[in-house]
C-alpha positions in Angstrom: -4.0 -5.0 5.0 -2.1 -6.8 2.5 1.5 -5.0 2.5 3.1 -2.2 5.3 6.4 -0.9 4.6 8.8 2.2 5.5 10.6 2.5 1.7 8.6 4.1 -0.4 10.6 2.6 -3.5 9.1 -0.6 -2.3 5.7 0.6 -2.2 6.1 2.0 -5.8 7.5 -1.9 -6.6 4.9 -4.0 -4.7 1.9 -1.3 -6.5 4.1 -2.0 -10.3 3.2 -5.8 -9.4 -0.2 -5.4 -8.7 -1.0 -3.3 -12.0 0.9 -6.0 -14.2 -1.0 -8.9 -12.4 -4.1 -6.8 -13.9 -5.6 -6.0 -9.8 -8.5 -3.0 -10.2 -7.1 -0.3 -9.0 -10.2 0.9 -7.8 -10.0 -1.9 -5.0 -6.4 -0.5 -3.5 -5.6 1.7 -0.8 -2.5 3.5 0.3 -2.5 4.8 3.7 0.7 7.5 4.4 1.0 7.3 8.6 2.8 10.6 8.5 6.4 10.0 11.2 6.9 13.0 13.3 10.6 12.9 14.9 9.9 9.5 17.3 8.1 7.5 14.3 8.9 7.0 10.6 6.6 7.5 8.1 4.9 4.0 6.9 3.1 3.7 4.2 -0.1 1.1 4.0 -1.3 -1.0 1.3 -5.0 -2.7 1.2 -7.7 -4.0 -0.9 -10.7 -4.0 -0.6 -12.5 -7.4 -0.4 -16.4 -7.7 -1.1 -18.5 -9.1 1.8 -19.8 -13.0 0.5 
């Protein structure tokens, strides 16, 4: 996992970052861990990283 946040905005940000620092996009994954009334909803950045 390389960034976990609650504000979307930021998500939109930290993804902005990563397409002007010219990262595949093919290699990223968001992840939406839909709240319910006890949790938030949190939203999960990876990339994926080639075995060797």
């Amino acid at each position: 996992m390389v960034f976990e946040t609650r504000d979307q905005g930021e998500l939109r940000a930290r993804l902005r970052s990563l397409r002007q620092a010219r990262v595949d996009e093919a290699t990223i994954r968001i992840d939406t861990l839909c709240g319910r009334l006890t949790q938030p909803t949190t939203y999960r950045l990876s990339r994926y990283v080639a075995d060797g």
